[in-house]
C-alpha positions as CSV (number, residue, x, y, z in Angstrom):
1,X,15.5,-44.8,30.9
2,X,12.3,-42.4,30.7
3,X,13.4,-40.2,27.7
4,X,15.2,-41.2,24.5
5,X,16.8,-37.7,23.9
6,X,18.1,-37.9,20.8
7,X,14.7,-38.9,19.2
8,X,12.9,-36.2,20.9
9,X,15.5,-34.0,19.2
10,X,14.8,-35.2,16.2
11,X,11.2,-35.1,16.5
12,X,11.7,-31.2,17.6
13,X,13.7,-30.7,14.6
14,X,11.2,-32.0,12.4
15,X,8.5,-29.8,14.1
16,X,10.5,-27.1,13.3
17,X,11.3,-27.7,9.9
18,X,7.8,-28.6,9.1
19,X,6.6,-24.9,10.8
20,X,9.7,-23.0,9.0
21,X,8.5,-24.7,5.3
22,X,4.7,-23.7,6.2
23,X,6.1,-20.4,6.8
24,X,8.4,-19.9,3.9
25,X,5.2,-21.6,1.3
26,X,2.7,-18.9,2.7
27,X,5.0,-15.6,2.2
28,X,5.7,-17.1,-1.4
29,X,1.8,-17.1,-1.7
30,X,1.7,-13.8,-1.0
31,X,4.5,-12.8,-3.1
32,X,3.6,-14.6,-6.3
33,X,-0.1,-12.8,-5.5
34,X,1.3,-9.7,-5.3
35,X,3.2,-10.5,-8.8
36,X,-0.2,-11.4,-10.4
37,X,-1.7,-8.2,-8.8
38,X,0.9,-5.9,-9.8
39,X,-1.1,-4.4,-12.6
40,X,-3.5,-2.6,-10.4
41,X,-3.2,1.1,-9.5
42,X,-2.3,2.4,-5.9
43,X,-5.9,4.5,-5.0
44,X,-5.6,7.4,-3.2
45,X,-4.4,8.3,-0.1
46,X,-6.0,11.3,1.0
47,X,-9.3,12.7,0.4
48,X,-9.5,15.9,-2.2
49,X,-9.0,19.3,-0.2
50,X,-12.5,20.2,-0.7
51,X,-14.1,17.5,0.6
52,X,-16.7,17.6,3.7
53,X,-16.4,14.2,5.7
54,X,-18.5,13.2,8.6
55,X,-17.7,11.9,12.1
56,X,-15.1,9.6,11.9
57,X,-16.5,5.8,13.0
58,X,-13.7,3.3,14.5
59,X,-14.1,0.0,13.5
60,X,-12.2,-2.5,11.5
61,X,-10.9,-2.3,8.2
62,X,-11.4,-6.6,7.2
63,X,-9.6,-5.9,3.7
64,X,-10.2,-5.3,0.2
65,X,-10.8,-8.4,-2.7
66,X,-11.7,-9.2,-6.4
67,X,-15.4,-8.7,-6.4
68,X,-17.5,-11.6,-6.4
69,X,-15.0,-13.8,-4.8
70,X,-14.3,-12.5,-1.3
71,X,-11.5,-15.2,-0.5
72,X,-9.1,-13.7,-3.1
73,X,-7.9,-11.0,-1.2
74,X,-6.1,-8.2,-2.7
75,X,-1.8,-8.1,-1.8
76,X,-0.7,-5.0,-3.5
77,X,-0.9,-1.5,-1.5
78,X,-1.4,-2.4,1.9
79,X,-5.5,-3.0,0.2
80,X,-5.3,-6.5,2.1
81,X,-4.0,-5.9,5.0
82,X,-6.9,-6.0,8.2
83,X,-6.2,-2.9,10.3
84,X,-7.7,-0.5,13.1
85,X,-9.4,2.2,11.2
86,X,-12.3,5.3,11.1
87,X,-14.6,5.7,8.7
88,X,-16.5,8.7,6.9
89,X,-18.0,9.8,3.6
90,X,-19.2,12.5,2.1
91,X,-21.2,12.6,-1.1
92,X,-17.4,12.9,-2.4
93,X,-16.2,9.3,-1.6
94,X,-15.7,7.4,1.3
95,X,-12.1,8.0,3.5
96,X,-10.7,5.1,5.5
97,X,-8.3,6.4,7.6
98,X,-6.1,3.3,8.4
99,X,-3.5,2.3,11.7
100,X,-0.4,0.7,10.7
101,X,-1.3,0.5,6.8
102,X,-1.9,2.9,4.1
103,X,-5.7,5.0,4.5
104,X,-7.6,5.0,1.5
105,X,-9.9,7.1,-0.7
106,X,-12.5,6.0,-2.6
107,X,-13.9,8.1,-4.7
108,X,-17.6,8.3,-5.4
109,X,-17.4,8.3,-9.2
110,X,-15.6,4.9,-8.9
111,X,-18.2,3.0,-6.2
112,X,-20.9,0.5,-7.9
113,X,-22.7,0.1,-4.7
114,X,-23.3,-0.9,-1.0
115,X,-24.6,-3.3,0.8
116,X,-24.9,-5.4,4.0
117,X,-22.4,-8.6,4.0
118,X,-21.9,-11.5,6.1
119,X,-17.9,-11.1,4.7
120,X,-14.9,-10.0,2.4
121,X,-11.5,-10.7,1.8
122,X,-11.3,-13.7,3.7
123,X,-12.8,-12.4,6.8
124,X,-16.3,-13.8,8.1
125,X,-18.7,-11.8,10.0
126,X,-22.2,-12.6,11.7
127,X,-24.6,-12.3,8.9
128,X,-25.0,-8.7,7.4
129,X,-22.5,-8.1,9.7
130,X,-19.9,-6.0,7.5
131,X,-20.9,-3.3,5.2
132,X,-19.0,-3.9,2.1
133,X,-18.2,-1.0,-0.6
134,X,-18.2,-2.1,-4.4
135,X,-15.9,-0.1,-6.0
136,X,-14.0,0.2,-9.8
137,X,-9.8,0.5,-9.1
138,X,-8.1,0.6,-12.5
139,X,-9.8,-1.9,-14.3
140,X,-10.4,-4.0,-11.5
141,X,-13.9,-4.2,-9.5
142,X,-13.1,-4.2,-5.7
143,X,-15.2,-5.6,-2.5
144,X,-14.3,-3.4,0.5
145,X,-15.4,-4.6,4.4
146,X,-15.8,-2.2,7.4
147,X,-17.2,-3.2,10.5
148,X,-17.8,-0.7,13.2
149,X,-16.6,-1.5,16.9
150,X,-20.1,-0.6,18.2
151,X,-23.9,-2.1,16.9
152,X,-25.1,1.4,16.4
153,X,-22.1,3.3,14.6
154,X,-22.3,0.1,12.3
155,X,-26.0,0.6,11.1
156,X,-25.3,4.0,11.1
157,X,-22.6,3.7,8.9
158,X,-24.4,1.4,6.6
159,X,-27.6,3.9,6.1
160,X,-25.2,6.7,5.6
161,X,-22.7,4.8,2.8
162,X,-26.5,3.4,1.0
163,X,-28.3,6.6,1.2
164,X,-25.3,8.5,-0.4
165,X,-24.4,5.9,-2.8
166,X,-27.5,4.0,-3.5
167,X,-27.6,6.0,-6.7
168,X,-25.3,3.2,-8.6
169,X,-23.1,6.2,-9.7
């Protein structure tokens, strides 16, 4: 006989199980974060009236996290979720307008600073390879990651976001 059938059944079984309890551990993870997180504010999601944004830039929103460790990514208001997105500023804030998730305002008052990163939340770029917005959200200090689809909107967007908010405001 070539195949025992009812061990490869079992052996399928225990695949599955093993798969199912991974997935089941991981949305607990995420759950019990969003538990610990839950004291943190939901920003904005739409830029004042008044404000003047530039071009939008498509690129990818990589997520938000706790500020000096980018592998504790941020659960609660769709902030850690990686998404399609376009990006512009103004001397206002910065406006990500996000596919599939909440956008998000940052205003300038709240941003620390700006720089070139090699990641955030988890999500690992070539080096300087994300531009990554420091930023105050209740009482929490957040990393925010943008990469731009295309070389050239991405160092444009990084001289644009340092030049208006290299000021540490």
């Amino acid at each position: 006989q070539v195949t025992n059938w009812s061990a490869r059944i079992a052996l399928v079984v225990l695949v599955l199980a093993i798969i199912a309890l991974a997935l089941w551990a991981m949305r607990r993870g995420w759950v019990h974060r969003q538990q610990r997180q839950a004291d943190i504010p939901a920003p904005a999601e739409a830029p004042p009236a008044d404000a003047v944004l530039g071009d939008p830039v498509p690129g990818l929103y990589a997520g938000s996290g706790v500020h000096g460790d980018w592998m504790d990514r941020i659960a609660v208001h769709d902030l850690g979720v990686r998404s399609r997105a376009a990006l512009s500023w103004s001397e206002q804030g910065v406006w990500i307008d996000r596919e599939g998730a909440r956008s998000l305002w940052i205003p300038a008052a709240s941003i620390s600073a700006v720089r070139a990163d090699r990641g955030v939340a988890g999500t690992v770029r070539s080096k300087y390879g994300m531009a990554v917005v420091t930023w105050a959200l209740g009482d929490r200090v957040l990393d925010t990651g943008f990469r731009a689809d295309a070389g050239a909107d991405h160092a444009a967007v990084l001289d644009g976001l340092m030049a208006a908010f290299s000021t540490g405001v």
